[in-house]
C-alpha positions, -999 to +999 in steps of 0.1 A: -223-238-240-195-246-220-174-218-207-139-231-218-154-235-252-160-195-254-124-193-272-131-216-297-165-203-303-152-163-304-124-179-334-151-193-352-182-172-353-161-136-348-135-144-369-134-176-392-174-172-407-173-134-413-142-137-431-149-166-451-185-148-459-163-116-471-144-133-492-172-153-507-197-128-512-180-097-523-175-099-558-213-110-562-228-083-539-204-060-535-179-050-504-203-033-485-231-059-485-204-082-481-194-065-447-225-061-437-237-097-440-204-113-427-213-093-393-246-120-393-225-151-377-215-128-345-246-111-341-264-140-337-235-156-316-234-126-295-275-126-282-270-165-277-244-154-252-264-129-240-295-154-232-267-181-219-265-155-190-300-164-177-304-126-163-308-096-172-281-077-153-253-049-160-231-069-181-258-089-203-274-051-211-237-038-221-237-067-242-267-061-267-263-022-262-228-028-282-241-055-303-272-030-314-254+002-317-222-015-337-248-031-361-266+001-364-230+017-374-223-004-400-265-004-416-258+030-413-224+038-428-235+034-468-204+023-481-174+000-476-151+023-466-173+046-447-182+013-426-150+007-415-140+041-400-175+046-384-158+012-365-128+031-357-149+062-345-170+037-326-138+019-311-122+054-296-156+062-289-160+029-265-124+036-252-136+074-238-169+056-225-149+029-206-123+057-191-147+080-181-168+051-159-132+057-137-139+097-136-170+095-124-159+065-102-183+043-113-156+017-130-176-009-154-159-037-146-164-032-106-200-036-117-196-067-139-180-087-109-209-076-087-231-094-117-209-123-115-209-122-079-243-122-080-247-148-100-225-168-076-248-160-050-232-137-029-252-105-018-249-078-039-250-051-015-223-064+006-203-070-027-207-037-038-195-021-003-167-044-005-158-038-041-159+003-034-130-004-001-100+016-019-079-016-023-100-033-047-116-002-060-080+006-074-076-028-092-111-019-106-099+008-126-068-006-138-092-033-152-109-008-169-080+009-184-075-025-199-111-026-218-100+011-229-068-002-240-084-028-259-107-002-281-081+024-280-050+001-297-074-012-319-087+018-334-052+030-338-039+004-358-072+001-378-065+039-390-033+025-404-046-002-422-070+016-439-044+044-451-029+021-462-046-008-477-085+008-480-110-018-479-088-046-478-083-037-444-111-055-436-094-092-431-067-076-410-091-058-392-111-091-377-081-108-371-065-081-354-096-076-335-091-109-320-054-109-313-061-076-292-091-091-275-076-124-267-041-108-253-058-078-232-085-107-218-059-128-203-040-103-183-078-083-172-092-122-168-061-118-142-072-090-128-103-104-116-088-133-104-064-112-082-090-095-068-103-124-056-073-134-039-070-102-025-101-104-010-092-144+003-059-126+022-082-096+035-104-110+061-103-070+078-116-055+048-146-080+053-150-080+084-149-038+082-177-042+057-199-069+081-193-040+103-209-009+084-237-034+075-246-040+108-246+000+115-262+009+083 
């Protein structure tokens, strides 16, 4: 699977099947069924990602650790409308997790570029040195504050829907899901990418970390 093709791949198996699936099968088995197998498509999208990483590192674990604990939210949840605010508990749940990765200043996302960094083959322990120099390390968290973001505003505006529409939130739901996922990835997509330059118009902070290697 081609990586410019992950857009169109998200639309389709996180958005387009599971809502065509709700809509087909819940008058024959029910809205909470209905949820539950309209979640199928993504699940089974999301481990195919997963194994198209080709390694088991941080970022491929956080992946099925969501997948399994979200699809053992909604098993879980009994009904319909239970389901969807166990999401919204889970989504300001996720938020706090992703916020408090900065507290204890281990920010997730400076650990997904050292996986994709990795990948890359660069050396991990230089990387890591690197990524920790307060420069970056600041851009790290601001990353992060964009996953929170993500969960956070979701959640939010999920709590509204179902006020006010119940279970019929669940179509506005998906496709808000994506809206929020798609316009927080571009600018925290950016973020990465300025890190990268910063570290192209840095050649001290490398050379600093060549240094401590050498000592260490």
């Amino acid at each position: 699977m081609k990586e410019k093709n992950f857009v169109l791949y998200d639309v389709i198996f996180y958005l387009v099947f599971p809502i065509a699936l709700w809509h087909m099968l819940r008058d024959p088995i029910g809205d909470y069924y209905a949820m539950l197998l309209s979640s199928v498509p993504g699940i089974i999208y999301t481990i195919y990602r997963f194994l198209a990483l080709k390694k088991v590192n941080l970022f491929g674990i956080y992946m099925i650790t969501t997948l399994v604990v979200g699809t053992l939210v909604d098993v879980l949840s009994g009904s319909a409308i239970r389901l969807l605010w166990n999401n919204v508990i889970y989504a300001y749940i996720l938020g706090a997790f992703f916020l408090l990765t900065i507290i204890i200043k281990r920010p997730i996302a400076l650990y997904f570029a050292l996986d994709f960094s990795e990948m890359q083959g660069y050396d991990r322990k230089f990387s890591k040195r690197l990524f920790y120099k307060k420069k970056l390390l600041h851009l790290f968290n601001w990353i992060v504050v964009g996953f929170a973001l993500q969960d956070i505003l979701l959640a939010s505006v999920k709590v509204w829907l179902i006020q006010k529409y119940g279970v019929e939130a669940f179509d506005e739901g998906l496709i808000l899901r994506q809206i929020l996922n798609w316009g927080l990835t571009i600018p925290i997509i950016g973020g990465f990418f300025y890190i990268g330059k910063v570290i192209q118009q840095s050649p001290e902070l490398i050379e600093e970390v060549e240094n401590e290697m050498k000592e260490a």
